[in-house]
TORPA-48315 format. One record per residue: residue number from 1; residue in one letter; y, z, x of N, C-alpha, C in turn. Coordinates in steps of 0.1 Angstrom, whole numbers, plus 5000, padded with zeros to 4 digits. Example, Ala and Ser with C-alpha at 12.3 -4.5 7.8 and 13.67 -1.06 7.14 Angstrom:
REM residues 2
<tido num="1" residuo="A" n_y="4943" n_z="5078" n_x="5132" ca_y="4955" ca_z="5078" ca_x="5123" c_y="4967" c_z="5078" c_x="5132"/>
<tido num="2" residuo="S" n_y="4978" n_z="5071" n_x="5128" ca_y="4989" ca_z="5071" ca_x="5137" c_y="5000" c_z="5079" c_x="5129"/>
***
This chain:
REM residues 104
<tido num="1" residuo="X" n_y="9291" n_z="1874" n_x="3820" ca_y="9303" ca_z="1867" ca_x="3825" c_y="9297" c_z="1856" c_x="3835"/>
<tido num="2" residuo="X" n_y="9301" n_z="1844" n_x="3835" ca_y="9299" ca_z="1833" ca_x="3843" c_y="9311" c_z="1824" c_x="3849"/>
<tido num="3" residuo="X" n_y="9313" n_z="1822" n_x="3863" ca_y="9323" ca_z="1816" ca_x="3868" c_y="9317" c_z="1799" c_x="3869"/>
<tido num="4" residuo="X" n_y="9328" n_z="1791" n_x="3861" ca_y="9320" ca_z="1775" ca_x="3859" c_y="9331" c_z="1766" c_x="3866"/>
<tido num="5" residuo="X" n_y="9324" n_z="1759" n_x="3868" ca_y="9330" ca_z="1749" ca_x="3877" c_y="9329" c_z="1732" c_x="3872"/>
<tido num="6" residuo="X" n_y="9338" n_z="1728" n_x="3868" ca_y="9340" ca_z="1716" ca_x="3862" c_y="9345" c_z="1706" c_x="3872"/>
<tido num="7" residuo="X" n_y="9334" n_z="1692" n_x="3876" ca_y="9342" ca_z="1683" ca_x="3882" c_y="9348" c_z="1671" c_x="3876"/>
<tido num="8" residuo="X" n_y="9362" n_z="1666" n_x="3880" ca_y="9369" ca_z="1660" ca_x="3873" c_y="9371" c_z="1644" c_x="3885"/>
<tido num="9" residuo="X" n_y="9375" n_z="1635" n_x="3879" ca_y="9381" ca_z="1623" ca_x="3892" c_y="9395" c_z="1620" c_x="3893"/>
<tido num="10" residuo="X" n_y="9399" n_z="1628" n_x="3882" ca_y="9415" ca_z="1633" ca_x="3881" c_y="9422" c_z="1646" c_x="3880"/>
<tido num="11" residuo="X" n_y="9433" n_z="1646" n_x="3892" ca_y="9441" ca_z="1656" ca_x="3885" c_y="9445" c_z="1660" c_x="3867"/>
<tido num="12" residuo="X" n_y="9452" n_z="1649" n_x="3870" ca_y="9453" ca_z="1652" ca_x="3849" c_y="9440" c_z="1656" c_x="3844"/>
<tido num="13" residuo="X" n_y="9428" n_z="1648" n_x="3848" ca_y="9417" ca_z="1656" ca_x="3835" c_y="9419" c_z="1668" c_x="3837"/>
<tido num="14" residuo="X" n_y="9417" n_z="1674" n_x="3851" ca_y="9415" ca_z="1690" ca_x="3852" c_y="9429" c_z="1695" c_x="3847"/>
<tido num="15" residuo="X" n_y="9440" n_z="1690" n_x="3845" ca_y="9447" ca_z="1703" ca_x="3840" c_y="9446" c_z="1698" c_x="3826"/>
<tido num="16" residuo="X" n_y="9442" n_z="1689" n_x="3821" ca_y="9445" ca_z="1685" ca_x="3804" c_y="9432" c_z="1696" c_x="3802"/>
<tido num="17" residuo="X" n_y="9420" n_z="1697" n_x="3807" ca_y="9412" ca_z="1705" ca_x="3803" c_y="9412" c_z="1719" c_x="3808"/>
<tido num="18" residuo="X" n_y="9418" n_z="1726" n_x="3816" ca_y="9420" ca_z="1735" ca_x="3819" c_y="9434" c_z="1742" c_x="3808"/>
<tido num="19" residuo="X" n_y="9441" n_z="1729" n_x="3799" ca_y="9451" ca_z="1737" ca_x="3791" c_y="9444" c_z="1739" c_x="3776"/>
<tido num="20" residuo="X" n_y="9432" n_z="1729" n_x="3776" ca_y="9427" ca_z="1730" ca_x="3766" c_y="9418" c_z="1743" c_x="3759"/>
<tido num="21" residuo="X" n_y="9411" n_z="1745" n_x="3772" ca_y="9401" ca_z="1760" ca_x="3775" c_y="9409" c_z="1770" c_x="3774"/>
<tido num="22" residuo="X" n_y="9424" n_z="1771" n_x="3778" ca_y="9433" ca_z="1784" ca_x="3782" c_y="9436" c_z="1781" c_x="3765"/>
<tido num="23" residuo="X" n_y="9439" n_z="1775" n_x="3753" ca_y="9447" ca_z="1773" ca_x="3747" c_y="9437" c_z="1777" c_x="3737"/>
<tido num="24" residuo="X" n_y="9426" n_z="1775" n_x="3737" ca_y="9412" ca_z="1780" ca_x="3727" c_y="9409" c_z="1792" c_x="3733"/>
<tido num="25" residuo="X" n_y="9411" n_z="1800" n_x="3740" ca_y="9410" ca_z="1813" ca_x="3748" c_y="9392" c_z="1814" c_x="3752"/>
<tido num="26" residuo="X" n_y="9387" n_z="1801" n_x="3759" ca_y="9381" ca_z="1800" ca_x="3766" c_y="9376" c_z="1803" c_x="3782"/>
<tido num="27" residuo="X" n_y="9387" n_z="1797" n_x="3785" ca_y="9392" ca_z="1798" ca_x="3804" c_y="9399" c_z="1810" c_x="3809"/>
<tido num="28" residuo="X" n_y="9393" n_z="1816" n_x="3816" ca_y="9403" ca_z="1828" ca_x="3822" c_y="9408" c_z="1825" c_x="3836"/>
<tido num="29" residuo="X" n_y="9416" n_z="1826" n_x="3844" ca_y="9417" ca_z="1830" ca_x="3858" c_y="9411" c_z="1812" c_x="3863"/>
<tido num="30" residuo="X" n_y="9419" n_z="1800" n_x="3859" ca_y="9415" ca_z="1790" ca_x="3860" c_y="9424" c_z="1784" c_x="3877"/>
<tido num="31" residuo="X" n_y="9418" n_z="1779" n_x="3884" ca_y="9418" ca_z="1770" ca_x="3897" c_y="9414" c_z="1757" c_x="3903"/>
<tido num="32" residuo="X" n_y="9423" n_z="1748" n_x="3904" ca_y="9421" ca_z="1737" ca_x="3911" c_y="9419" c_z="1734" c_x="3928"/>
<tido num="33" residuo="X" n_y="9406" n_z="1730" n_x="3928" ca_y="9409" ca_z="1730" ca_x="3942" c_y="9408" c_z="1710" c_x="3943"/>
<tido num="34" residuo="X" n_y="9417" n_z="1704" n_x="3951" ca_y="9419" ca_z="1689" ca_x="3953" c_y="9419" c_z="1683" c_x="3961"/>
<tido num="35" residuo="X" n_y="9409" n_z="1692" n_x="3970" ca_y="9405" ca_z="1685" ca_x="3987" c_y="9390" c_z="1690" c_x="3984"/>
<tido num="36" residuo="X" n_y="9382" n_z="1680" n_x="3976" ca_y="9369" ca_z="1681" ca_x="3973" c_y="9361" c_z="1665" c_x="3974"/>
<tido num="37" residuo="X" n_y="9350" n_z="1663" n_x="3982" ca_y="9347" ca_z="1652" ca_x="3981" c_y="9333" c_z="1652" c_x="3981"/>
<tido num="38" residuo="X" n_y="9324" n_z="1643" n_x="3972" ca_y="9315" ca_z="1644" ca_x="3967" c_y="9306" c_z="1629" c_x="3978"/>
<tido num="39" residuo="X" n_y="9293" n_z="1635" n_x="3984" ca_y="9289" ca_z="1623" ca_x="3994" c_y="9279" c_z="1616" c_x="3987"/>
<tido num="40" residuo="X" n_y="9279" n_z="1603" n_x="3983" ca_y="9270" ca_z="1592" ca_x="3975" c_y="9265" c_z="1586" c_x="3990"/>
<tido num="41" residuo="X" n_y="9250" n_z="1583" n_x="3981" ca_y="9242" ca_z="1572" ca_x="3992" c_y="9238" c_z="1563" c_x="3981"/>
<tido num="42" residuo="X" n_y="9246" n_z="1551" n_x="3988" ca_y="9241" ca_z="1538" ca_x="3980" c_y="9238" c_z="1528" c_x="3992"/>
<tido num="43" residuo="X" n_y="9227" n_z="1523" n_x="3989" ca_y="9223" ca_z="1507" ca_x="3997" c_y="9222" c_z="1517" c_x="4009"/>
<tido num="44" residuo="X" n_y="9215" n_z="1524" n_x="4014" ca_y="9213" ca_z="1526" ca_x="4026" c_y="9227" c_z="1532" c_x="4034"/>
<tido num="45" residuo="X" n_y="9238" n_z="1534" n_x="4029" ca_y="9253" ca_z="1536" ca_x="4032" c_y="9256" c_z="1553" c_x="4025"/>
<tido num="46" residuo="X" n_y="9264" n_z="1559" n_x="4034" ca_y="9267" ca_z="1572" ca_x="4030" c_y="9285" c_z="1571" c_x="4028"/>
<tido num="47" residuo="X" n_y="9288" n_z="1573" n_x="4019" ca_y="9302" ca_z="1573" ca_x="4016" c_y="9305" c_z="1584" c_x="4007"/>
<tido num="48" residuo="X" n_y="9322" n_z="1588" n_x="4005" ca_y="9324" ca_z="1597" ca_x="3999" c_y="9336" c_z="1594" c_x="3986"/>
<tido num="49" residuo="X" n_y="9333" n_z="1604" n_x="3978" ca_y="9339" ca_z="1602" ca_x="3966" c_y="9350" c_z="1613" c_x="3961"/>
<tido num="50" residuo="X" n_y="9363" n_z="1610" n_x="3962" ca_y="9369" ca_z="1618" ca_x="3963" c_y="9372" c_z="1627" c_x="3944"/>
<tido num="51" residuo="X" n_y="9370" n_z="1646" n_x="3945" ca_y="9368" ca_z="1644" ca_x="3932" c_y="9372" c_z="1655" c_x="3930"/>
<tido num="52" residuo="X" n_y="9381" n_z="1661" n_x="3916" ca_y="9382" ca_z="1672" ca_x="3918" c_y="9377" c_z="1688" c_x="3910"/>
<tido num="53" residuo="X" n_y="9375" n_z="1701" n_x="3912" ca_y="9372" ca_z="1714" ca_x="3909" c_y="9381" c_z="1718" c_x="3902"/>
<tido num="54" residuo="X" n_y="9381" n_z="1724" n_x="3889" ca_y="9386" ca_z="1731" ca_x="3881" c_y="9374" c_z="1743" c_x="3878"/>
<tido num="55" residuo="X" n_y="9378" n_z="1756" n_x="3884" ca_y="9370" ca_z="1763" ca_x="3886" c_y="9377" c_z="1778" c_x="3871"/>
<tido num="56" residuo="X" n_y="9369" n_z="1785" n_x="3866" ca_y="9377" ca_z="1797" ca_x="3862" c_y="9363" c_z="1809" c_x="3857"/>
<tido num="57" residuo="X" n_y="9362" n_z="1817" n_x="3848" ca_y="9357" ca_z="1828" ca_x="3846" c_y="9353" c_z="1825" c_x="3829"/>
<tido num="58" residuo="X" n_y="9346" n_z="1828" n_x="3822" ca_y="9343" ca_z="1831" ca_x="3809" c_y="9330" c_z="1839" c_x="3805"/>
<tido num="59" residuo="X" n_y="9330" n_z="1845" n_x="3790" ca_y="9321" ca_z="1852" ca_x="3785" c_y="9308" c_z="1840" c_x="3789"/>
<tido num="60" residuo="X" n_y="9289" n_z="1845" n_x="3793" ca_y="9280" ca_z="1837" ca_x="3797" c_y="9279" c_z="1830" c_x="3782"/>
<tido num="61" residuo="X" n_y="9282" n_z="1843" n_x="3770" ca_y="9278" ca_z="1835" ca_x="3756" c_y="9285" c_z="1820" c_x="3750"/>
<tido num="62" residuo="X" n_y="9295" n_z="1818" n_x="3759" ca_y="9307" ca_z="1807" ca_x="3752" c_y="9305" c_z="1797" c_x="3763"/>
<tido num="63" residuo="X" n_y="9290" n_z="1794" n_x="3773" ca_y="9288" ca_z="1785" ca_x="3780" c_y="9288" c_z="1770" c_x="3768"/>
<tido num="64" residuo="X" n_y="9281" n_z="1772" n_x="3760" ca_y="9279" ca_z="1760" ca_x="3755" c_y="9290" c_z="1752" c_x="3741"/>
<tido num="65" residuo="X" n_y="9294" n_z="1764" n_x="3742" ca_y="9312" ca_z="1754" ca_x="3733" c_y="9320" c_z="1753" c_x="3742"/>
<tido num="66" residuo="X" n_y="9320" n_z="1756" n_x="3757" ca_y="9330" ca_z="1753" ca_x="3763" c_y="9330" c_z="1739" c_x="3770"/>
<tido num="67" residuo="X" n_y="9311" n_z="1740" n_x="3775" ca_y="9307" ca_z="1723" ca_x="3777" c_y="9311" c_z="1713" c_x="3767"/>
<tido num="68" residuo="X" n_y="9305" n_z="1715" n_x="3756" ca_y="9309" ca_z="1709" ca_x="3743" c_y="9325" c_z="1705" c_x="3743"/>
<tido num="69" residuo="X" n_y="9331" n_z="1713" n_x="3740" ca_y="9347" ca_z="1709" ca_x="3745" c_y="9350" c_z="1704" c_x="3753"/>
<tido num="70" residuo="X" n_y="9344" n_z="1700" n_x="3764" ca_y="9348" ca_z="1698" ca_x="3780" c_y="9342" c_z="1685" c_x="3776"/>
<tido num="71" residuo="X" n_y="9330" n_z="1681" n_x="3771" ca_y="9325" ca_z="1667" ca_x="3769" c_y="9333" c_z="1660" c_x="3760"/>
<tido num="72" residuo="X" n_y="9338" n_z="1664" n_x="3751" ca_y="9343" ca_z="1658" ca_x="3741" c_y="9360" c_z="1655" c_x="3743"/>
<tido num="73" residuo="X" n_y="9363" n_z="1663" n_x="3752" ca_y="9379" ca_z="1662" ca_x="3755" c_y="9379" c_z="1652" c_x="3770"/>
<tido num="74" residuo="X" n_y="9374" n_z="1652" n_x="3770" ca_y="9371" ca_z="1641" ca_x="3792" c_y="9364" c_z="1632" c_x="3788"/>
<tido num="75" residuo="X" n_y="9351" n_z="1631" n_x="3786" ca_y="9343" ca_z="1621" ca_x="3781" c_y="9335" c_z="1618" c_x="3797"/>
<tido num="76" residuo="X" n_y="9337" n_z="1611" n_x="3799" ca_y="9332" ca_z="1600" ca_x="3813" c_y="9340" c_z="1606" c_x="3822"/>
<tido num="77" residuo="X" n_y="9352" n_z="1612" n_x="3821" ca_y="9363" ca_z="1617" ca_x="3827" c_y="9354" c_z="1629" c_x="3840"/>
<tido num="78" residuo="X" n_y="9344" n_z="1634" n_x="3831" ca_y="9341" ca_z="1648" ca_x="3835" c_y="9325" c_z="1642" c_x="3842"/>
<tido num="79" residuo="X" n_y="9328" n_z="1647" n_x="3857" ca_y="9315" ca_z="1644" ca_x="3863" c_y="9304" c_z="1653" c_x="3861"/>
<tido num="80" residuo="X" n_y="9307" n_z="1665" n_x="3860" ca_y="9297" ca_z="1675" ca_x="3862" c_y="9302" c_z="1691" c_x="3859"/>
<tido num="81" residuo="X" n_y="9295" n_z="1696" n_x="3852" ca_y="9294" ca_z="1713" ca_x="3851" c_y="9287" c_z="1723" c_x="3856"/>
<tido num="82" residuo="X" n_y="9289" n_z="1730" n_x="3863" ca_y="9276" ca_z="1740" ca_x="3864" c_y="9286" c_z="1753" c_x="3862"/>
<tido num="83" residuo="X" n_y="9275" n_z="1762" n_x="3858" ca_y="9281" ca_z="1775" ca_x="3859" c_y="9270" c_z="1783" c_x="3869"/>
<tido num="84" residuo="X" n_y="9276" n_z="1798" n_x="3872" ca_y="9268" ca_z="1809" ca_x="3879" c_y="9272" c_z="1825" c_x="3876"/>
<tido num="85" residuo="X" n_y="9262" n_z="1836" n_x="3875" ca_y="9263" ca_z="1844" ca_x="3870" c_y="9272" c_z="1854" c_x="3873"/>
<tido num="86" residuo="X" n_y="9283" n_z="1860" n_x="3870" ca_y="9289" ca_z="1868" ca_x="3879" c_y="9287" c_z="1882" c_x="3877"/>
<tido num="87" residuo="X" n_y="9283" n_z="1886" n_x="3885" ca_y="9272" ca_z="1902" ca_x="3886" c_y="9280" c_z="1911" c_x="3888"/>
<tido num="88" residuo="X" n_y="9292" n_z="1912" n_x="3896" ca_y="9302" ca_z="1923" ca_x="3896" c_y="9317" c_z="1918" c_x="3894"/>
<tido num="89" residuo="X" n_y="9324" n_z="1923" n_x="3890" ca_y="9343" ca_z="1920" ca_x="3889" c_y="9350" c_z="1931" c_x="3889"/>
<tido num="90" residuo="X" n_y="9362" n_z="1931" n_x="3894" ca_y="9370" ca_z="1943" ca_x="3896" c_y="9374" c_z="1946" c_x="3883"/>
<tido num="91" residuo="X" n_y="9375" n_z="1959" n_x="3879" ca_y="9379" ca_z="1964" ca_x="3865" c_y="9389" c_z="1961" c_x="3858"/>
<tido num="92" residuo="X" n_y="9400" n_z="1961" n_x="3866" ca_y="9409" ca_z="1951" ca_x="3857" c_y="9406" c_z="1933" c_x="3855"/>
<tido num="93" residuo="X" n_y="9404" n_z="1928" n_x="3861" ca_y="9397" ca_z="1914" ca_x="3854" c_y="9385" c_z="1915" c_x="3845"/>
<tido num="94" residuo="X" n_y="9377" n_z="1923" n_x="3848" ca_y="9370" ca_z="1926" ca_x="3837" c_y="9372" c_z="1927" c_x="3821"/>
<tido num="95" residuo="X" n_y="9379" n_z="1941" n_x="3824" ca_y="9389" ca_z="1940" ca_x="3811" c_y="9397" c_z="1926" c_x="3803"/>
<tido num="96" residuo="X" n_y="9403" n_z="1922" n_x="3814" ca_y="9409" ca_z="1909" ca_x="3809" c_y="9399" c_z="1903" c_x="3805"/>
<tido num="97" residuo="X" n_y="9392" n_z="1899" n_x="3810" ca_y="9383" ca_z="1889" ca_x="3803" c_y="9372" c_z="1889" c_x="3790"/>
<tido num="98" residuo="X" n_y="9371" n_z="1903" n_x="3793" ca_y="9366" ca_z="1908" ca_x="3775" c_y="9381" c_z="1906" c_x="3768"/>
<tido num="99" residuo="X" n_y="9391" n_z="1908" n_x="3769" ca_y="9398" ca_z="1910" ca_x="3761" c_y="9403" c_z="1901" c_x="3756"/>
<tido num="100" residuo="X" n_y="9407" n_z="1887" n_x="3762" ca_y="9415" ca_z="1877" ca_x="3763" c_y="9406" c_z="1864" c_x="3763"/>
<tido num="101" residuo="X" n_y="9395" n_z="1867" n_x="3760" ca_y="9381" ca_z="1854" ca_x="3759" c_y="9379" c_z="1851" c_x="3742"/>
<tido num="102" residuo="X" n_y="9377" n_z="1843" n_x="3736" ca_y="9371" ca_z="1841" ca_x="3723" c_y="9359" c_z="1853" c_x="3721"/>
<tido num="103" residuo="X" n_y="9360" n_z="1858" n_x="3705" ca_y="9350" ca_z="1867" ca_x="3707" c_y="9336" c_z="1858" c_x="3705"/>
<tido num="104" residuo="X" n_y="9326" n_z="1865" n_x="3707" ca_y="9312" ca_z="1861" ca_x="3706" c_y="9305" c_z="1868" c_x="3695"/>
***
């Protein structure tokens, strides 16, 4: 299981892709956070970029069609992905998310 975190420069991208991931039974337990801001240094100047997190939960095997999807539905829209491993979950989300994820 891997919890990924997708940054967007719009609200709409993040929920157009967060309905797309829920709709392909990709995304589990998906969250927006919209008080995120990303710090650029250009020309010697530090400024900030305001951007936002659509965060949720999926199988680690369905990392790379869900990028895939995410690239191809946002485009330029989508600044950045990472994911990270998630080592423990309470039993019932667990369950949910074997259950309610695309199989592998």
């Amino acid at each position: 299981m891997i919890h990924i975190t997708f940054q967007t420069r719009t609200i709409s991208a993040a929920e157009k892709l967060a309905a797309h991931l829920m709709d392909q039974h990709l995304l589990l337990f998906p969250t927006i956070d919209t008080d995120h801001e990303e710090l650029k240094w250009e020309n010697g100047q530090l400024y900030r970029e305001s951007q936002l997190l659509l965060q949720g939960m999926t199988k680690g095997l369905l990392y790379r069609e869900v990028e895939k999807a995410a690239y191809d539905l946002l485009g330029s829209e989508l600044v950045r992905i990472h994911a990270v491993p998630v080592t423990h979950l309470d039993p019932h989300a667990q369950k949910t998310l074997l259950e309610q994820t695309a199989k592998v």
